[in-house]
PDB file of the backbone (N, CA, C, O) and the ligand in Angstrom, with CONECT records:
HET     ZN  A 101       1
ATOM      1  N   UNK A   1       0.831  -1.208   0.000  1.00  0.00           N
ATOM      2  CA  UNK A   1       0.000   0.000   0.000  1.00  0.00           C
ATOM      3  C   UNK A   1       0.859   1.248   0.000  1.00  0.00           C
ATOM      4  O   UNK A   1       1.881   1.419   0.664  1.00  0.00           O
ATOM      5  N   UNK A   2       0.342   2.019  -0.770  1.00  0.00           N
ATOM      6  CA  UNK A   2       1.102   3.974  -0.579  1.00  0.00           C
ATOM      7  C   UNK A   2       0.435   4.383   0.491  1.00  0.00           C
ATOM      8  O   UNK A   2      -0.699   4.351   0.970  1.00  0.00           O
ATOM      9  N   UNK A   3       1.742   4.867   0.761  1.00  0.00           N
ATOM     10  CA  UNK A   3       1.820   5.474   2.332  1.00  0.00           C
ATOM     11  C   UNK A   3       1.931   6.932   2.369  1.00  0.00           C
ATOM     12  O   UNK A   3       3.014   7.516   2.373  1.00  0.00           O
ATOM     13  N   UNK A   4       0.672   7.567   2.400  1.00  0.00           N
ATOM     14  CA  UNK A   4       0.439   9.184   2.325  1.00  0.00           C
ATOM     15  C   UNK A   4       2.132   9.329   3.157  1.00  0.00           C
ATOM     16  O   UNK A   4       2.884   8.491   3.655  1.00  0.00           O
ATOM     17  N   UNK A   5       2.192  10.542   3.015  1.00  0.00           N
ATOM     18  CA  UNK A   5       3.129  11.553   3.698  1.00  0.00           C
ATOM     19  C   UNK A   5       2.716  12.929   4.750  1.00  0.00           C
ATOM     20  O   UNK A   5       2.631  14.146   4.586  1.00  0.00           O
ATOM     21  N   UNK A   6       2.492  11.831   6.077  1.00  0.00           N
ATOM     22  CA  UNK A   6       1.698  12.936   6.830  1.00  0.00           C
ATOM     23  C   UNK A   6       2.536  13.853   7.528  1.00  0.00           C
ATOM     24  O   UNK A   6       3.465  13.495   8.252  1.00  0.00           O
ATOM     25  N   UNK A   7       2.108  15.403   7.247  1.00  0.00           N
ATOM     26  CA  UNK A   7       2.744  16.578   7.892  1.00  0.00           C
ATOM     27  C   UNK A   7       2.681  16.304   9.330  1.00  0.00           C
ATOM     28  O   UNK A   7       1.632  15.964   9.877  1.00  0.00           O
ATOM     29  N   UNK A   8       3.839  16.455   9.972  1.00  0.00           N
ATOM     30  CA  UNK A   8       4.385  16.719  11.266  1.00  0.00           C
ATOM     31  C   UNK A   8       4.435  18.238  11.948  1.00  0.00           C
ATOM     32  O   UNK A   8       4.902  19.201  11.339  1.00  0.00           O
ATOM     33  N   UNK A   9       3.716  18.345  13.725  1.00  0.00           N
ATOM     34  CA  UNK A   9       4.218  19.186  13.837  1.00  0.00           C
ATOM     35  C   UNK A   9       4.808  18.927  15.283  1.00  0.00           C
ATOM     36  O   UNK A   9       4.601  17.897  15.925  1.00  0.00           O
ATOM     37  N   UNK A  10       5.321  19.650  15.572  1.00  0.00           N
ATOM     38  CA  UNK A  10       5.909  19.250  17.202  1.00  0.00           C
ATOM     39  C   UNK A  10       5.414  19.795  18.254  1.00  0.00           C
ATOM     40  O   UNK A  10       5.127  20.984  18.388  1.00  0.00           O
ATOM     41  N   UNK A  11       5.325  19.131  18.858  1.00  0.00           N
ATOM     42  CA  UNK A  11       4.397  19.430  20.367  1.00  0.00           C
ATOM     43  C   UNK A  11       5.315  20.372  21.431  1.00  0.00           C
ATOM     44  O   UNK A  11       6.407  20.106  21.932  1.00  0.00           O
ATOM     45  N   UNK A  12       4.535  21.475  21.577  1.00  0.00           N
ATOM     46  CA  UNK A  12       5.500  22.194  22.571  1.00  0.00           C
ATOM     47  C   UNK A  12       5.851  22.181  24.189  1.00  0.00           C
ATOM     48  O   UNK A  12       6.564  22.892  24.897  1.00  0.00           O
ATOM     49  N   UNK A  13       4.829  20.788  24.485  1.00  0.00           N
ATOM     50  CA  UNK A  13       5.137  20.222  25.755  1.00  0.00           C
ATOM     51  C   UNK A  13       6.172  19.380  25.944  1.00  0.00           C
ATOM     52  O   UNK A  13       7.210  19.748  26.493  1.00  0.00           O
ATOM     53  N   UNK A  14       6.002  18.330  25.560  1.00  0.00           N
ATOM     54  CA  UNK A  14       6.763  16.992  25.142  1.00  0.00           C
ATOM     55  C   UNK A  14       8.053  16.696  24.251  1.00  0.00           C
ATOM     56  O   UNK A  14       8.970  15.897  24.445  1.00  0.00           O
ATOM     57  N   UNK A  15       7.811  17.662  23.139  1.00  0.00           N
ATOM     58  CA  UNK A  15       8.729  18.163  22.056  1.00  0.00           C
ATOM     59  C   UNK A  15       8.399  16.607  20.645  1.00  0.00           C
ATOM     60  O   UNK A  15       8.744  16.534  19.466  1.00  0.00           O
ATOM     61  N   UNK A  16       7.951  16.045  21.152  1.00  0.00           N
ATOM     62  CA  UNK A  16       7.235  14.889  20.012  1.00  0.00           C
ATOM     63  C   UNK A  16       6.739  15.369  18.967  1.00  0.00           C
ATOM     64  O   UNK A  16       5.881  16.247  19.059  1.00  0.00           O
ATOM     65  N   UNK A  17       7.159  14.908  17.761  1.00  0.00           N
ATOM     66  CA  UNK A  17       6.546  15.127  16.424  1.00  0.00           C
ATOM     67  C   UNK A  17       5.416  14.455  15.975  1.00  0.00           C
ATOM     68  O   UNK A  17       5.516  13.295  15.574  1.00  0.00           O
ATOM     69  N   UNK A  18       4.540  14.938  15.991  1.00  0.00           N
ATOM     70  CA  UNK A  18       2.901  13.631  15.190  1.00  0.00           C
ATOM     71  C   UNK A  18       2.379  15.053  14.456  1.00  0.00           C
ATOM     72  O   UNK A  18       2.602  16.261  14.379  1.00  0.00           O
ATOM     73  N   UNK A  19       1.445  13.885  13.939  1.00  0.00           N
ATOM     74  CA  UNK A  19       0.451  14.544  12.685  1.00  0.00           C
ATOM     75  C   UNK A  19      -0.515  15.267  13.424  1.00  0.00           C
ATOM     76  O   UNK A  19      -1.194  14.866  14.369  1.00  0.00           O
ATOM     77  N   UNK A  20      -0.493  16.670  12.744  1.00  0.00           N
ATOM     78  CA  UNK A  20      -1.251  17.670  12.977  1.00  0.00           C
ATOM     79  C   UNK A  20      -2.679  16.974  13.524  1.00  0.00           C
ATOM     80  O   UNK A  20      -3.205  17.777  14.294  1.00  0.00           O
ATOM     81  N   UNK A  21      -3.245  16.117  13.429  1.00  0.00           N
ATOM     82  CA  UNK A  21      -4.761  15.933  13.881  1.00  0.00           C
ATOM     83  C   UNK A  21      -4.752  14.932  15.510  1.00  0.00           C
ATOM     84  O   UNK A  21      -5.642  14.513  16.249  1.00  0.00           O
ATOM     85  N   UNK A  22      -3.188  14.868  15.517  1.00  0.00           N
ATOM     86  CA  UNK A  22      -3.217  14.112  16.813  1.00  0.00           C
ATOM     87  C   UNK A  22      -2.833  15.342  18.236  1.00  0.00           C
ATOM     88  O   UNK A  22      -2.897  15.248  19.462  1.00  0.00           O
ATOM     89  N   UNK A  23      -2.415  16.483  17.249  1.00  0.00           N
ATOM     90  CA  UNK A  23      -2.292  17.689  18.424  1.00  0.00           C
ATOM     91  C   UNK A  23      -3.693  18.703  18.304  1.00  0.00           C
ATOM     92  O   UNK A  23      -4.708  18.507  17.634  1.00  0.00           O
ATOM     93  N   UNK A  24      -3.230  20.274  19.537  1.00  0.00           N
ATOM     94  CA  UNK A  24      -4.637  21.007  19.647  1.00  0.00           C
ATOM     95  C   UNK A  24      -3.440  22.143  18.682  1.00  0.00           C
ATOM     96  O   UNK A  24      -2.222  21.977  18.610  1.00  0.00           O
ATOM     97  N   UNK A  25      -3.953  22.854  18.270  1.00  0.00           N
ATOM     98  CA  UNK A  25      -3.520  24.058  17.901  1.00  0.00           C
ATOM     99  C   UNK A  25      -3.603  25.010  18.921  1.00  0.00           C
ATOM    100  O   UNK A  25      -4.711  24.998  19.456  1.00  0.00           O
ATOM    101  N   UNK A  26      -2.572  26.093  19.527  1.00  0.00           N
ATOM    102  CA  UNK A  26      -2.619  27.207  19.979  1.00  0.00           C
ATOM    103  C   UNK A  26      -2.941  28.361  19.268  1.00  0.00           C
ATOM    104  O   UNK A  26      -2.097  28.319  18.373  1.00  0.00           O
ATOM    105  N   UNK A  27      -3.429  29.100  19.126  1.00  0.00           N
ATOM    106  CA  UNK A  27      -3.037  29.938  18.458  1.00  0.00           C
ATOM    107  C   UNK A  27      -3.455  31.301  19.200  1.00  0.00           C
ATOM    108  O   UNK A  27      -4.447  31.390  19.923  1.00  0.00           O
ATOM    109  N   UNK A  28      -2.434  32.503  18.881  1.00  0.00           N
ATOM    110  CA  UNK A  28      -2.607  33.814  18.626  1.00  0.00           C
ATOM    111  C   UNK A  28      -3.381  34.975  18.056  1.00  0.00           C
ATOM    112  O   UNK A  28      -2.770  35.775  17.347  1.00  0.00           O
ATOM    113  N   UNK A  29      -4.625  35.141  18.287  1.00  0.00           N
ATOM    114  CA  UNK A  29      -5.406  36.269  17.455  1.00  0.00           C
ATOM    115  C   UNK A  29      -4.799  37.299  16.702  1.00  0.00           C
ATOM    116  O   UNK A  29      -3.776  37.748  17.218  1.00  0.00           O
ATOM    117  N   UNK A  30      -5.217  37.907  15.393  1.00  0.00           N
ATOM    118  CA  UNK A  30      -5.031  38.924  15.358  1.00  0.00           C
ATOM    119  C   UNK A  30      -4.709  40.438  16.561  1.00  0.00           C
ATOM    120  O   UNK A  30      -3.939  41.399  16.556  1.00  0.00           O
ATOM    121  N   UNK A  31      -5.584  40.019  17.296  1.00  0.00           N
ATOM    122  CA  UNK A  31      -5.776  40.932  18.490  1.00  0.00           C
ATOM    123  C   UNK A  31      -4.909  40.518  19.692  1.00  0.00           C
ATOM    124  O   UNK A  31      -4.996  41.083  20.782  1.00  0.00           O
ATOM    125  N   UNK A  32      -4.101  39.539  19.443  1.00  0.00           N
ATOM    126  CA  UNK A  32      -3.241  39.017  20.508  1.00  0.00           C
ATOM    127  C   UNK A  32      -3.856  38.008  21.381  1.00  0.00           C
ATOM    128  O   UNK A  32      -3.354  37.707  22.464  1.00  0.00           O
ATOM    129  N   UNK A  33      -4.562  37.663  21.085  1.00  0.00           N
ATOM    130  CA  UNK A  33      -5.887  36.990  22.752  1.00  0.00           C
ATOM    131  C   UNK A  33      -5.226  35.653  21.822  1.00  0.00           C
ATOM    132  O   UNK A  33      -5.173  35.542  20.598  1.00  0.00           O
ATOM    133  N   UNK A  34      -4.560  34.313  23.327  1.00  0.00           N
ATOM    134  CA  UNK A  34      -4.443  33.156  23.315  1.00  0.00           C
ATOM    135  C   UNK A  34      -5.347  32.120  23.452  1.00  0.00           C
ATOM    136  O   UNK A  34      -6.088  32.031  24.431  1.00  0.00           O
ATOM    137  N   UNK A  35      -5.339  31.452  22.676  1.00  0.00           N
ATOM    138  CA  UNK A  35      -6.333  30.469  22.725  1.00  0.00           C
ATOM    139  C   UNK A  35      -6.260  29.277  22.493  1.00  0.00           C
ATOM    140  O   UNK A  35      -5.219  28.993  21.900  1.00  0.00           O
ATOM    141  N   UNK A  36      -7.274  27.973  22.814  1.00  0.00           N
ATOM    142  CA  UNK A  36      -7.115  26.828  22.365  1.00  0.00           C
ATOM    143  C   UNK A  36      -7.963  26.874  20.633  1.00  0.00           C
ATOM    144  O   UNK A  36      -9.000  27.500  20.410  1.00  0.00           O
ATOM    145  N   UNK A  37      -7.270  26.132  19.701  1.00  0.00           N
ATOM    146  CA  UNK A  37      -8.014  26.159  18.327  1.00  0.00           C
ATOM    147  C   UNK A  37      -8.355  25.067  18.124  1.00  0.00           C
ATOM    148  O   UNK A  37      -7.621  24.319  17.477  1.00  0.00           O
ATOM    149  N   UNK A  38      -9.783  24.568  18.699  1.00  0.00           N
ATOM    150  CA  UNK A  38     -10.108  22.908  18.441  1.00  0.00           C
ATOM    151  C   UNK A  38     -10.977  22.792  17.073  1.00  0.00           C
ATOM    152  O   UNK A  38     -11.322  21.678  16.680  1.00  0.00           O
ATOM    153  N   UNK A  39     -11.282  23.828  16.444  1.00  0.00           N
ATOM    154  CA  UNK A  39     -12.001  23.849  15.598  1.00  0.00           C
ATOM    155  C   UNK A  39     -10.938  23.702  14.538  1.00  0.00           C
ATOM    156  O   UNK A  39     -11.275  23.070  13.537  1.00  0.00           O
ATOM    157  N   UNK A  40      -9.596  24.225  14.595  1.00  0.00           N
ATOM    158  CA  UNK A  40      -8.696  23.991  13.517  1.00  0.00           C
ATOM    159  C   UNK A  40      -8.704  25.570  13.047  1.00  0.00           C
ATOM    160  O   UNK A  40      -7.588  26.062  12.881  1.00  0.00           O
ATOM    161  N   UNK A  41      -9.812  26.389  12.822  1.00  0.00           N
ATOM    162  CA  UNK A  41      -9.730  26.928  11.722  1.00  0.00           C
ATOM    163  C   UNK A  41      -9.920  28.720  12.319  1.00  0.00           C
ATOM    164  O   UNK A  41     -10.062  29.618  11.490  1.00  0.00           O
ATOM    165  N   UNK A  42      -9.900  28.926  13.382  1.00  0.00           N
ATOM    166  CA  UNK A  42      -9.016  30.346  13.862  1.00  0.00           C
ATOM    167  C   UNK A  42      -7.817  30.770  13.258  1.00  0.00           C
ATOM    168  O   UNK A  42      -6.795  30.107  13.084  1.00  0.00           O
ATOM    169  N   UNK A  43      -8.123  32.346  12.851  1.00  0.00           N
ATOM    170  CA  UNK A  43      -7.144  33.052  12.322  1.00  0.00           C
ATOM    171  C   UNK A  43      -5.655  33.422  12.999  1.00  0.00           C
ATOM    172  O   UNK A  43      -5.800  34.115  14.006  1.00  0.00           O
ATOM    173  N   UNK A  44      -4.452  33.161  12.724  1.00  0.00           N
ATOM    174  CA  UNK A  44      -3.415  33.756  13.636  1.00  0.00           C
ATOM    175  C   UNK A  44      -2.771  32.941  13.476  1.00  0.00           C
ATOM    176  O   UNK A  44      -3.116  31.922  12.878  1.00  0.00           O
ATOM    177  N   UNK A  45      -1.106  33.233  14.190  1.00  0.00           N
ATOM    178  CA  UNK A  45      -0.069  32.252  14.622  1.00  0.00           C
ATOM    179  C   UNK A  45      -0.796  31.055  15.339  1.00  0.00           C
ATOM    180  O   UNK A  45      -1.790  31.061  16.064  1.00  0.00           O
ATOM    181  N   UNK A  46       0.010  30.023  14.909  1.00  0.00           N
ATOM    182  CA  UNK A  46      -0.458  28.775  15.840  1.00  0.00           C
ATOM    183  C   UNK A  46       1.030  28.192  16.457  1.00  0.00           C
ATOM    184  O   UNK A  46       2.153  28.544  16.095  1.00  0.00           O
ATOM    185  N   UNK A  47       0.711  27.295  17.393  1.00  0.00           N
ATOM    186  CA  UNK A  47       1.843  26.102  17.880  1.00  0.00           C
ATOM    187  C   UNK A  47       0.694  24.973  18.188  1.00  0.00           C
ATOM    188  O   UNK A  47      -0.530  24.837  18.187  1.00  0.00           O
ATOM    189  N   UNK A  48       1.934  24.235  18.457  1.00  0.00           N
ATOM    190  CA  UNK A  48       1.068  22.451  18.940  1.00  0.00           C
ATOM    191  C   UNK A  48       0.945  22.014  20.081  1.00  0.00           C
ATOM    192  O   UNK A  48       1.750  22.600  20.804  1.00  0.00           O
ATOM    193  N   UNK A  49       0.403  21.343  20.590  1.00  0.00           N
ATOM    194  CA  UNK A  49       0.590  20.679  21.893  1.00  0.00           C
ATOM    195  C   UNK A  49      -0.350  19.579  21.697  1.00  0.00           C
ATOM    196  O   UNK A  49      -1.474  19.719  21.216  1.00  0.00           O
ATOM    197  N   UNK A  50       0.250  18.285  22.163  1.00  0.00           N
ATOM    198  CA  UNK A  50      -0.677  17.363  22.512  1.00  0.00           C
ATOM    199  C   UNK A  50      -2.072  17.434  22.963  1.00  0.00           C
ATOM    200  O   UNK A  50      -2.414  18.488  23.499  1.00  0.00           O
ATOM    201  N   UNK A  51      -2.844  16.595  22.853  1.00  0.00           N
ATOM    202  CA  UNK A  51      -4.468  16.612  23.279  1.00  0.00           C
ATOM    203  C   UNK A  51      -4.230  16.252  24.736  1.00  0.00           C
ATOM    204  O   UNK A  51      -4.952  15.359  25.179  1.00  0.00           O
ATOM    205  N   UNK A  52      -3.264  16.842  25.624  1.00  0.00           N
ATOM    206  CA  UNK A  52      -2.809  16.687  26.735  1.00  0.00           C
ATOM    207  C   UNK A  52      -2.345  17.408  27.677  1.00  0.00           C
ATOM    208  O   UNK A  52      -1.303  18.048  27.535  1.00  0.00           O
ATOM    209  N   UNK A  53      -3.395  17.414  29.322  1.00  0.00           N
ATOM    210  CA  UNK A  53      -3.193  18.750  29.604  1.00  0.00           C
ATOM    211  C   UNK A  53      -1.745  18.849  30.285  1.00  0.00           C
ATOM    212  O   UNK A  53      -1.268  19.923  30.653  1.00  0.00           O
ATOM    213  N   UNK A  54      -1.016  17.454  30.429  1.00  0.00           N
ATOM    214  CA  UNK A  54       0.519  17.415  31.191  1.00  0.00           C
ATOM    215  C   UNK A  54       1.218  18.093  30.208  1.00  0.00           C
ATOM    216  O   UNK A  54       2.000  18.937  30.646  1.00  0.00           O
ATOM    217  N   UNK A  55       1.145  17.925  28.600  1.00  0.00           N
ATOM    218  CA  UNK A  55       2.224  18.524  27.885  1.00  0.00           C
ATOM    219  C   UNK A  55       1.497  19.648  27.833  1.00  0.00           C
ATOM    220  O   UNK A  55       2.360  20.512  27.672  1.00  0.00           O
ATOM    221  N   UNK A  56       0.383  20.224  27.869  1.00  0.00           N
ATOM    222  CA  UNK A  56       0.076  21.848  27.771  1.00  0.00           C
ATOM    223  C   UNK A  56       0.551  22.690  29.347  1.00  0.00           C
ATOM    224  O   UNK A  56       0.585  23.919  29.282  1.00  0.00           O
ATOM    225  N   UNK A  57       0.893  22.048  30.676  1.00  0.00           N
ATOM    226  CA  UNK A  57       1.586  22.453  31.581  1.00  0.00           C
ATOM    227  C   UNK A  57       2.889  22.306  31.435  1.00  0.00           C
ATOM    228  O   UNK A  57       3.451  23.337  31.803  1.00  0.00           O
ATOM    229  N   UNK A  58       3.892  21.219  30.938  1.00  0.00           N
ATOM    230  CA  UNK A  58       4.880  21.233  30.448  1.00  0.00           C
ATOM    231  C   UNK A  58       5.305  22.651  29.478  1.00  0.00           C
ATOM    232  O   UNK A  58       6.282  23.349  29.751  1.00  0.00           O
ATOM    233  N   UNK A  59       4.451  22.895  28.405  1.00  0.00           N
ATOM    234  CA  UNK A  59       4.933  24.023  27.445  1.00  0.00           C
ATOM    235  C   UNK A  59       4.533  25.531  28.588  1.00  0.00           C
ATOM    236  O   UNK A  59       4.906  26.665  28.289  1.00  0.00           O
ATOM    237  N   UNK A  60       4.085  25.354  29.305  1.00  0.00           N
ATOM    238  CA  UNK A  60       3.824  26.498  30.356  1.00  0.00           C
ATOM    239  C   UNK A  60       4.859  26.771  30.941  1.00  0.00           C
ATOM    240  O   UNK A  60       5.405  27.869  30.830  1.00  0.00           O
ATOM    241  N   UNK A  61       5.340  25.729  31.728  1.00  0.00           N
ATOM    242  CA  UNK A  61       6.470  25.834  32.591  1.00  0.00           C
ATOM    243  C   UNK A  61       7.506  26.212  31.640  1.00  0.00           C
ATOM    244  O   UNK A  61       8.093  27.228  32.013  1.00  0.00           O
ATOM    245  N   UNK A  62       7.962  25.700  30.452  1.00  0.00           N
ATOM    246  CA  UNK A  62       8.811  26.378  29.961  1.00  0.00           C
ATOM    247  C   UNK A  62       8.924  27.954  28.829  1.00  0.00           C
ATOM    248  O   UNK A  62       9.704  28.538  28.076  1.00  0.00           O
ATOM    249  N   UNK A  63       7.563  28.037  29.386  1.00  0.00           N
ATOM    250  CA  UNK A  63       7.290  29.420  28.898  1.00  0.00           C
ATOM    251  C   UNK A  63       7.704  28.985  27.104  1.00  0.00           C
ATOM    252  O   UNK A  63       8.686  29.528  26.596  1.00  0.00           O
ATOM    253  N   UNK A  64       7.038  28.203  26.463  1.00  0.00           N
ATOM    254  CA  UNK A  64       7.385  27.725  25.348  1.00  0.00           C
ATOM    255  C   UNK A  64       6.549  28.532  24.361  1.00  0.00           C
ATOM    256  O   UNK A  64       6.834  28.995  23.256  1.00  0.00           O
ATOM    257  N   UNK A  65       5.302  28.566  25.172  1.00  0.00           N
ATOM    258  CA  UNK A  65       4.066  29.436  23.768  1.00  0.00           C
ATOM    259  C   UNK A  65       4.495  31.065  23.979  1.00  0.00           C
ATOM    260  O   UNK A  65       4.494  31.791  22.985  1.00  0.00           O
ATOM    261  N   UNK A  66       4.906  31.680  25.465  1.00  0.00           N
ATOM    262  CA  UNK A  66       5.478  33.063  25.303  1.00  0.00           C
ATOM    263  C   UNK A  66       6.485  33.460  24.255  1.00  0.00           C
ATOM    264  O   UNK A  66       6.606  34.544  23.684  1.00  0.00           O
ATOM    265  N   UNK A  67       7.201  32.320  24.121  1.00  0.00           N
ATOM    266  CA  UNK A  67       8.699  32.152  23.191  1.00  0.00           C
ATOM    267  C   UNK A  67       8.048  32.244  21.923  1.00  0.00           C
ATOM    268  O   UNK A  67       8.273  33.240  21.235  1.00  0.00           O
ATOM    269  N   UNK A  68       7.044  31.093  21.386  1.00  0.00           N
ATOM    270  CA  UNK A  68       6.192  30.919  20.099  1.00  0.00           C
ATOM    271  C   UNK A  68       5.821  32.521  19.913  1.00  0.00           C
ATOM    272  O   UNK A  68       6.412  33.201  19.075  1.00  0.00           O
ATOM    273  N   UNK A  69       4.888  33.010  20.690  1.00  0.00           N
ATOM    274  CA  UNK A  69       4.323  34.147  20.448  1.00  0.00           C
ATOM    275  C   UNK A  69       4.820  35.193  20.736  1.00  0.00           C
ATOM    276  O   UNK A  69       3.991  36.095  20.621  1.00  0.00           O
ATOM    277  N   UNK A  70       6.125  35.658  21.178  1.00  0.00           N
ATOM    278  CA  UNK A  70       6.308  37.075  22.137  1.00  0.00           C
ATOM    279  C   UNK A  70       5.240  37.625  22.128  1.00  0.00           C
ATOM    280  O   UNK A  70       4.624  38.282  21.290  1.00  0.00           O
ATOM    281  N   UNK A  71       5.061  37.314  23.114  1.00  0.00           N
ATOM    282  CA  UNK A  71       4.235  38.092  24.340  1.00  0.00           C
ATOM    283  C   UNK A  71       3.853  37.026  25.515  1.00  0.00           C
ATOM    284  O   UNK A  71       3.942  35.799  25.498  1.00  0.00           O
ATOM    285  N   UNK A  72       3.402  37.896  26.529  1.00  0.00           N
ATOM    286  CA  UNK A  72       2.782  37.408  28.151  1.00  0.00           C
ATOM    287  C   UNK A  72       1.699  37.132  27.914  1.00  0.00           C
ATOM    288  O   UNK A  72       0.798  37.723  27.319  1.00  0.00           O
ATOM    289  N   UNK A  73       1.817  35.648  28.674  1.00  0.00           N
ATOM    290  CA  UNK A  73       0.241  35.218  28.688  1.00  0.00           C
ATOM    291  C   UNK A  73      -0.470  34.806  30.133  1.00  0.00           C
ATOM    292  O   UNK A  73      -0.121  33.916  30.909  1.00  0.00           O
ATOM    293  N   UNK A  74      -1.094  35.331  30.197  1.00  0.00           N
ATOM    294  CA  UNK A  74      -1.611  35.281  31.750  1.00  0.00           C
ATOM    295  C   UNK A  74      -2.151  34.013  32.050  1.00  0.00           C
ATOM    296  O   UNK A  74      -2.624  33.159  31.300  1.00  0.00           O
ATOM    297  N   UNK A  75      -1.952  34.042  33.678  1.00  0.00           N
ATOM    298  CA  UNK A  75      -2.411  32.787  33.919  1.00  0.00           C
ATOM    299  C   UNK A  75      -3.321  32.145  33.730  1.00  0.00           C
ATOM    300  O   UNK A  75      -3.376  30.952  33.429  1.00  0.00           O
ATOM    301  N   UNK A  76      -4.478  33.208  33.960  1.00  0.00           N
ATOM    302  CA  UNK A  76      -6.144  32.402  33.970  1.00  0.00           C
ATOM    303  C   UNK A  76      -6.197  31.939  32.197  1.00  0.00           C
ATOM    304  O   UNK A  76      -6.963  31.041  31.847  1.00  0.00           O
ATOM    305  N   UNK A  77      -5.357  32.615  31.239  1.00  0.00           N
ATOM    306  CA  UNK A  77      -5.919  31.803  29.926  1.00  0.00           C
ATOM    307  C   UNK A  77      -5.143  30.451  30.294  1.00  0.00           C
ATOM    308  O   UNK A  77      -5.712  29.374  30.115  1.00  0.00           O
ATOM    309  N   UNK A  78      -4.121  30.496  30.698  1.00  0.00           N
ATOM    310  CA  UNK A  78      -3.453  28.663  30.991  1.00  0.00           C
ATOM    311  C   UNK A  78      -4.642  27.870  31.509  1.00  0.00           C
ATOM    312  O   UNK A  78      -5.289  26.894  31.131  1.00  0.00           O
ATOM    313  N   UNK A  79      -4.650  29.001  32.889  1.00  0.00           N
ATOM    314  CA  UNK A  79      -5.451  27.633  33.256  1.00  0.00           C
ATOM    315  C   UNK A  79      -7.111  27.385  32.421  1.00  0.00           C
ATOM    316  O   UNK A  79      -7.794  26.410  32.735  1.00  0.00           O
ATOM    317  N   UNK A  80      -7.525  28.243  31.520  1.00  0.00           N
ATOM    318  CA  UNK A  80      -8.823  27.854  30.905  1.00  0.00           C
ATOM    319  C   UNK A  80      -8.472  27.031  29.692  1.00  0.00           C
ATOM    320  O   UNK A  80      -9.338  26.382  29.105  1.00  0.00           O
ATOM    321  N   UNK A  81      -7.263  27.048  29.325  1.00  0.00           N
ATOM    322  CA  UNK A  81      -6.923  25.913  28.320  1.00  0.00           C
ATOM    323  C   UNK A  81      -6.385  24.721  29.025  1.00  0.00           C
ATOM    324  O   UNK A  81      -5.912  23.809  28.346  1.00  0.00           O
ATOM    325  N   UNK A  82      -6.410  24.637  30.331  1.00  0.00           N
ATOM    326  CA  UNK A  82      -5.776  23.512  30.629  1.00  0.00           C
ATOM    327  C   UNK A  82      -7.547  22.823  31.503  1.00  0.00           C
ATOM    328  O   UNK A  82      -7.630  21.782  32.155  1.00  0.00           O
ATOM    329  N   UNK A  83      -8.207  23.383  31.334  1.00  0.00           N
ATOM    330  CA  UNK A  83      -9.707  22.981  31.514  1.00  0.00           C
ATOM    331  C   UNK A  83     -10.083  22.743  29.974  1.00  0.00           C
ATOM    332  O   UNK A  83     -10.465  21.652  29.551  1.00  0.00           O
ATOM    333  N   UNK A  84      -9.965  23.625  29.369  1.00  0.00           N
ATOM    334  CA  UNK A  84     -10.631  23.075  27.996  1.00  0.00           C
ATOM    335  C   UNK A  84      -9.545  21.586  27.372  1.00  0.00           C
ATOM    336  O   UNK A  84     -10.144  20.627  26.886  1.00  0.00           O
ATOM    337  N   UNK A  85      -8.626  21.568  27.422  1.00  0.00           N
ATOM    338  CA  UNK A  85      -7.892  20.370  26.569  1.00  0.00           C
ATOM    339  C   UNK A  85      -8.397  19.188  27.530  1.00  0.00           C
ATOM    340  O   UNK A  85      -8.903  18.265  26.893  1.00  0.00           O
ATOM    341  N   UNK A  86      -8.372  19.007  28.932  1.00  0.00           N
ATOM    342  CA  UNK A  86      -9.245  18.069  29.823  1.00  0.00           C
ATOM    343  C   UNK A  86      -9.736  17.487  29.277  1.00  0.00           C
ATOM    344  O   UNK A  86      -9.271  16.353  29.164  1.00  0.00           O
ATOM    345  N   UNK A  87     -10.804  17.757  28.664  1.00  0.00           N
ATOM    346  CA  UNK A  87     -12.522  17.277  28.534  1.00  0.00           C
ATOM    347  C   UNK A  87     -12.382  16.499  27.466  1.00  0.00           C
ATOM    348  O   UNK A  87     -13.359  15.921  26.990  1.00  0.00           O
TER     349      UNK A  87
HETATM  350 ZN    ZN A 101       3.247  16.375  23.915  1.00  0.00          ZN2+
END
């Protein structure tokens, strides 16, 4: 059988490479506002993270999505993405 060639992206918790549909998208608004992108299809910078809220505290602790995005991201959006990736 042919074996598609699935795009990789890397997880900014863990640092693991998988296919885009096995991570959440982060992404960056136009307007700066951080968010989880489960829909896929929000406008802005994105990064990856596992469907996992240990590697979305992992990329916290290392201040990995501040790095992705320059800029500060406050706590309460962590912790509402680390409630939303949960579920
Ligand atoms: Zn991960």
């Amino acid at each position: 059988m042919h074996q598609k060639r699935v795009p990789l992206r890397m997880c900014a918790g863990c640092g693991e490479s998988k296919p885009k549909k096995e991570l959440v998208r982060v992404v960056r608004s136009p307007e700066g506002e951080i968010s989880l992108d489960l829909t896929g299809k929000k406008p802005g910078r994105g990064a990856y993270v596992c469907k996992s809220a240990d590697c979305l505290r992992a990329a916290r602790k290392a201040r990995r999505f501040e790095r992705a995005f320059s800029c500060q991201i406050p706590a309460e959006v962590f912790d509402r993405m680390e409630e939303e990736i949960g579920k």
